[in-house]
C-alpha positions in Angstrom: 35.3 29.2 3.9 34.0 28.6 0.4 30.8 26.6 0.0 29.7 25.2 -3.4 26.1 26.0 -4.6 26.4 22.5 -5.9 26.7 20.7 -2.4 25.8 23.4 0.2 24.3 20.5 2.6 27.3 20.4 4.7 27.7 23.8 5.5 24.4 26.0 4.7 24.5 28.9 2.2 22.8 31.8 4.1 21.5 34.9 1.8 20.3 38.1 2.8 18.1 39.7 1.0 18.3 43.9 1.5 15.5 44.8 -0.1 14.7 48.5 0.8 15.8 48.2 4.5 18.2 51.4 3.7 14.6 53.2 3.7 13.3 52.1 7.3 10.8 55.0 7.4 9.1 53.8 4.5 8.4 50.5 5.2 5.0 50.3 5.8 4.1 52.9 3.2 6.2 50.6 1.1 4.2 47.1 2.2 0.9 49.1 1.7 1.3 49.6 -1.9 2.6 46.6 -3.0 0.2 44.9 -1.3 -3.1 46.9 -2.9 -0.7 46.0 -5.8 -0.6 42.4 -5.4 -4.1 42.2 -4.3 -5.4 44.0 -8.1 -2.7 41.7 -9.8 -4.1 38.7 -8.6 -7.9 40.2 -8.9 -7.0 41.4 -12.8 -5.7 38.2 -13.9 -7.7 35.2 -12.4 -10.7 38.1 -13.4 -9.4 38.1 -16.8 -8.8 33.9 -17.1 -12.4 33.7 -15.4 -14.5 35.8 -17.8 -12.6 34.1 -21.1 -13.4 30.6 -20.0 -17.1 31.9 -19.0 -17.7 33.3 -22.6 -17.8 31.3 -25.4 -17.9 34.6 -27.4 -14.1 35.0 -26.3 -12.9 31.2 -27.1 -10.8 31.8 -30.2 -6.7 32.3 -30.4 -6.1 35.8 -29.4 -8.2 35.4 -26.2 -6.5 31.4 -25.7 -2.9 33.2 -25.7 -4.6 36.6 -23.0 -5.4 33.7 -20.6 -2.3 32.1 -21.1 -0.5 35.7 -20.5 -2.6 36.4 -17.5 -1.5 32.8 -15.7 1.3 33.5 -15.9 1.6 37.1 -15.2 -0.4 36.0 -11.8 2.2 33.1 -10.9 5.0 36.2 -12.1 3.5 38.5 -9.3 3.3 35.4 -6.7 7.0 34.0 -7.0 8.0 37.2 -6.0 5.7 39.7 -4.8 4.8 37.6 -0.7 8.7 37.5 -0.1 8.7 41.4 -0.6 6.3 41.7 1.8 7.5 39.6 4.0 11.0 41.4 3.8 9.2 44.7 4.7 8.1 44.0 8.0 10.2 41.2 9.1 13.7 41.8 11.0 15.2 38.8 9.5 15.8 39.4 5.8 17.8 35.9 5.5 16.8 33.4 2.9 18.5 29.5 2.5 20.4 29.0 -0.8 17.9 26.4 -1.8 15.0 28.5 -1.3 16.5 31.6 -3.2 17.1 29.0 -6.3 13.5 28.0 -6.4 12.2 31.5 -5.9 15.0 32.2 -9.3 13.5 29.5 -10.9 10.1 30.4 -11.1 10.6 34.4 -11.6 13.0 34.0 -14.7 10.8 31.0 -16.2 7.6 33.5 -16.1 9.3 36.2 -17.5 11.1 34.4 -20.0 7.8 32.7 -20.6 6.3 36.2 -20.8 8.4 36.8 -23.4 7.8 34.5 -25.5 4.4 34.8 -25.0 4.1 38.7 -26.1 5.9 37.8 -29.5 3.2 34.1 -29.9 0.7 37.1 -29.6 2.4 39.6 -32.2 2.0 37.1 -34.6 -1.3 36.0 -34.1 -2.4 40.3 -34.8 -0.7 39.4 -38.0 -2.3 37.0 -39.1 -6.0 38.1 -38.1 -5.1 41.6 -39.9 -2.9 40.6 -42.6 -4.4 37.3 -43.4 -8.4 37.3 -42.2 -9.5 35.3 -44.4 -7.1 32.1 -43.5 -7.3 33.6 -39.6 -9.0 30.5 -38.3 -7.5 28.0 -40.5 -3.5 29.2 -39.6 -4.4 29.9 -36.0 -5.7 26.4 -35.3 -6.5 25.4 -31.9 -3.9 22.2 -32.5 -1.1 25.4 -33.9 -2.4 27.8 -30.4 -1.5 25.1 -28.2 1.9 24.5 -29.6 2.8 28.1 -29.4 1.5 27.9 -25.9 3.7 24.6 -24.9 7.0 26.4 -27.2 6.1 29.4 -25.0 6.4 27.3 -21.7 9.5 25.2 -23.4 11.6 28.2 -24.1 11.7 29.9 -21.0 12.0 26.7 -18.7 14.8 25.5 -21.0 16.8 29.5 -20.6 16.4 29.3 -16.9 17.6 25.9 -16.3 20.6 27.0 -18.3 20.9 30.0 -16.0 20.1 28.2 -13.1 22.6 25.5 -13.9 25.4 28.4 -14.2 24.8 29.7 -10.7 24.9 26.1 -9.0 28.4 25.8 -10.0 29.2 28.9 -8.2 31.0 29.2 -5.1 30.0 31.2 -1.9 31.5 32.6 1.3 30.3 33.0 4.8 27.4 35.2 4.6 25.9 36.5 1.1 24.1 40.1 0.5 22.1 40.8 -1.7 21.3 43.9 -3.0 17.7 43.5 -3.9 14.3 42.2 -2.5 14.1 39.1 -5.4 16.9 36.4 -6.1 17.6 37.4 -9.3 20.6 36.3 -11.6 22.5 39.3 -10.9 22.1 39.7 -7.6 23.1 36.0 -6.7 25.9 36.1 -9.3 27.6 39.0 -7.3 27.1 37.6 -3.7 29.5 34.9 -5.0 33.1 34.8 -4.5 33.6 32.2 -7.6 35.2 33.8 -11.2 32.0 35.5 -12.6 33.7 36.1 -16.0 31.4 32.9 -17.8 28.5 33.8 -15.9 28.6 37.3 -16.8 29.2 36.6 -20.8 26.3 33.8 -20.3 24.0 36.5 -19.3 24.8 38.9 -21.5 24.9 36.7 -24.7 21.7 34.6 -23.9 19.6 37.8 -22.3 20.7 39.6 -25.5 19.6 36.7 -27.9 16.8 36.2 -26.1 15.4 39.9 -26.4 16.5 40.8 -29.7 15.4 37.7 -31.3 12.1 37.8 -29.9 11.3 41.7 -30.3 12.8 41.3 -34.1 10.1 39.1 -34.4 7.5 41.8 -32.5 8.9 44.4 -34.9 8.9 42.6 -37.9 4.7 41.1 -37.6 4.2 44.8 -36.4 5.9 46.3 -40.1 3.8 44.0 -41.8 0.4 44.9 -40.1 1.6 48.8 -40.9 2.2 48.2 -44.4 -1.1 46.1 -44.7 -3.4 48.4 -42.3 -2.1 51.5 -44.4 -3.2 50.0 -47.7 -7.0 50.5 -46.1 -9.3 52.3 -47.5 -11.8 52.7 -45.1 -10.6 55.0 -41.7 -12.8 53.1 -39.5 -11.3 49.8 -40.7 -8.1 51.1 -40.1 -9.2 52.6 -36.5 -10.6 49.0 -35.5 -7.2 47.6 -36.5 -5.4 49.5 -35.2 -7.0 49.3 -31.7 -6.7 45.5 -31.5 -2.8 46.2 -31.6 -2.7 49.0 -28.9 -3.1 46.8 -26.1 -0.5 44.8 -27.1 2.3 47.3 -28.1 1.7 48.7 -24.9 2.8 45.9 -22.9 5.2 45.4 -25.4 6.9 48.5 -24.6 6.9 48.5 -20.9 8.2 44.7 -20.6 10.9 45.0 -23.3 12.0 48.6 -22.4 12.3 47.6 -19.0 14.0 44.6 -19.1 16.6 45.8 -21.5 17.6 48.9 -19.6 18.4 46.4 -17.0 20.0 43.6 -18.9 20.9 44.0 -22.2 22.8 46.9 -21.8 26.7 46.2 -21.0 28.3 48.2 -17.7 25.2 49.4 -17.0 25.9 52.4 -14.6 22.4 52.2 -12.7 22.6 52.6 -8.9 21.2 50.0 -6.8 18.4 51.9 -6.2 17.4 52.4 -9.8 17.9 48.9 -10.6 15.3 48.2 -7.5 13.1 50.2 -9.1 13.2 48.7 -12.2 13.0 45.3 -10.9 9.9 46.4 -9.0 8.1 47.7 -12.2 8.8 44.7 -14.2 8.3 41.5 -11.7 4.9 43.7 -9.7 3.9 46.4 -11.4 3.3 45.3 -15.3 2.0 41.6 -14.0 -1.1 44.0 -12.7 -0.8 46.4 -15.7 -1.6 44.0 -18.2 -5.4 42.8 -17.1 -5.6 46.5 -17.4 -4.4 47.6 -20.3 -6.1 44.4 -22.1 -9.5 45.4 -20.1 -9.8 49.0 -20.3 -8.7 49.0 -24.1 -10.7 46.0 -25.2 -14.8 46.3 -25.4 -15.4 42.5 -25.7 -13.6 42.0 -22.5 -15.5 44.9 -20.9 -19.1 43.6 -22.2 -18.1 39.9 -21.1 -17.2 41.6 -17.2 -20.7 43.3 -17.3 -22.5 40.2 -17.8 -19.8 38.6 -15.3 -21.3 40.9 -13.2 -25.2 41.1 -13.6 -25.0 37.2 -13.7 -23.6 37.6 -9.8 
C-alpha cells in the first residue's frame, strides 16, 4: 500500500529507527557515554551562554556570536541526543512519520544554522585582525544582530526546502531506518517514491551550501594570514593567531565531517561508518565546542573563575 508523507492521516506512516540494535551487547555501554556526553554538552553550553551574559567584560561581537553558537549547539545536542537514548534501552524503536519530520526539522535547521554561524564568526576574526581600528564601528551591535537573524534565516529556509521534498514522498507498509536520527538520507531511502530529484536536491543544495560557506571561511582566513604575517612583533602574531585556533578547529571537525558524509557523490561508507559520523557531528562536536572555546580562550577561563568564587 503506498501512503503519501503529504496525507499520512488515514493510514499512519510507521518508522523504525535501528539505531545500533545490531550491537545488543553494547547497549548500555553505548547509553552510558552518550549520556555523560549529553550531560557535558548541555553543562558546556548553557555554562558558556551563562558566564558571557554575566560579564560585561565579554559583551562585544565575537563573544555575541559564541553565545549564539553555544544555543544552538545545545538545542543541536537536544533534538537528537534523548531519542538515542531512548532507542538504547527501549524494545520499541518505532517512531510516527510526524514525529520523525519534526525531530528532521530541528536537527538540519541547527546544523545548517551552525553553519552559517562558524562562517558570521570567520568574518568577524577578520575584521578585528585585519581591520582593528574600525573593529567596533563594522561590527555594530545593529550589523551582529543581523548576521545572527541571516544565520537563523538561512538554515530554516534550507530545511524547509528539504523538508518540503520529503513530504511529497511516498511510503510503504513499514519503513527502516538505518540510523538512530531521522536524517534526510535515511528517510529518503525508507521511501518507495522515485528518489532521483531528492537525491540531486541534496547533493546540489548540501554542496552549495558547504562550499559557499567554507569559500567564505577560507577566503577571511587568507586574508588574516597575509595580514598576521606582515607583523612585526612575534608575540602580536602569537596573540593573533590564538584568537583563530579555537575557531579553525571547529571549523575543521564540522566541515570535514559533514562533507565526508554529504558532499561526496556514491559515497561507499558502510552503515556503520556513516553512524559514526553522524554521532560525532550531531553529539560529539555540540559538546566539543564549549571546550575548545574554553580551554583555548583565557577571558572565558578568568570569567568561569569568578563564576565560580562568586558561588
Amino acid at each position: 500500500m503506498m501512503i503519501s508523507g503529504r496525507n499520512h492521516s488515514a493510514a499512519p506512516v510507521i518508522l523504525i529507527l535501528l539505531g545500533f540494535s545490531d550491537y545488543p551487547e553494547f547497549q548500555i555501554l553505548l547509553f552510558l557515554i552518550f549520556f555523560a556526553i549529553y550531560v557535558i554538552s548541555v553543562m558546556g553550553n548553557i555554562g558558556m551562554i551563562a558566564i558571557i551574559i554575566m560579564n560585561p567584560k565579554l559583551h562585544t561581537p565575537m563573544y555575541f556570536f559564541l553565545k549564539h553558537l553555544s544555543f544552538v549547539d545545545f538545542c543541536y545536542s537536544t533534538a537528537v541526543t534523548p531519542k538515542l537514548l531512548e532507542n538504547l534501552v527501549a524494545e520499541d524503536r518505532t517512531v510516527s512519520f510526524s514525529a520523525c519530520i519534526t525531530q528532521f526539522f530541528f536537527f538540519v535547521t541547527c546544523a545548517l544554522t551552525d553553519n552559517f554561524m562558524l562562517t558570521v564568526m570567520a568574518y568577524d576574526r577578520f575584521v578585528a585582525i585585519c581591520k582593528p581600528l574600525l573593529y567596533l564601528v563594522i561590527m555594530s551591535q545593529k550589523r551582529c544582530v543581523l548576521l545572527m537573524a541571516a544565520a537563523y534565516i538561512w538554515g530554516t529556509l534550507f530545511t524547509l526546502t528539504f523538508t518540503y521534498s520529503l513530504l511529497t514522498l511516498s511510503f510503504c507498509g513499514t519503513n527502516i531506518i538505518d540510523n538512530f536520527v531521522c536524517e534526510y538520507t535515511g528517510i529518503l531511502y525508507a521511501s518507495c517514491s522515485d528518489k532521483h530529484f531528492s537525491e540531486l536536491l541534496l547533493f546540489i543544495v548540501t554542496n552549495i551550501n558547504m562550499l559557499s560557506t567554507l569559500m567564505a571561511i577560507i577566503s577571511s582566513y587568507i586574508f588574516i594570514f597575509v595580514t598576521v604575517m606582515k607583523m612585526h612583533s612575534v608575540r602580536a602574531r602569537y596573540k593573533a593567531f590564538s584568537t583563530c585556533a579555537s575557531h579553525l578547529t571547529a571549523v575543521g571537525l564540522f566541515y570535514g565531517t559533514v562533507i565526508f558524509l554529504y558532499c561526496i557523490p556514491n559515497n561507499k561508507n558502510s552503515g556503520f561508518t556513516a553512524k559514526l559520523g553522524t554521532v560525532f557531528y550531531a553529539v560529539v562536536i555540540p559538546m566539543l565546542n564549549p571546550l575548545i572555546y574554553s580551554l583555548r580562550n583565557n577571558e572565558v577561563k578568568e570569567a568561569f573563575k569568578k563564576l565560580v568564587v562568586k558561588i
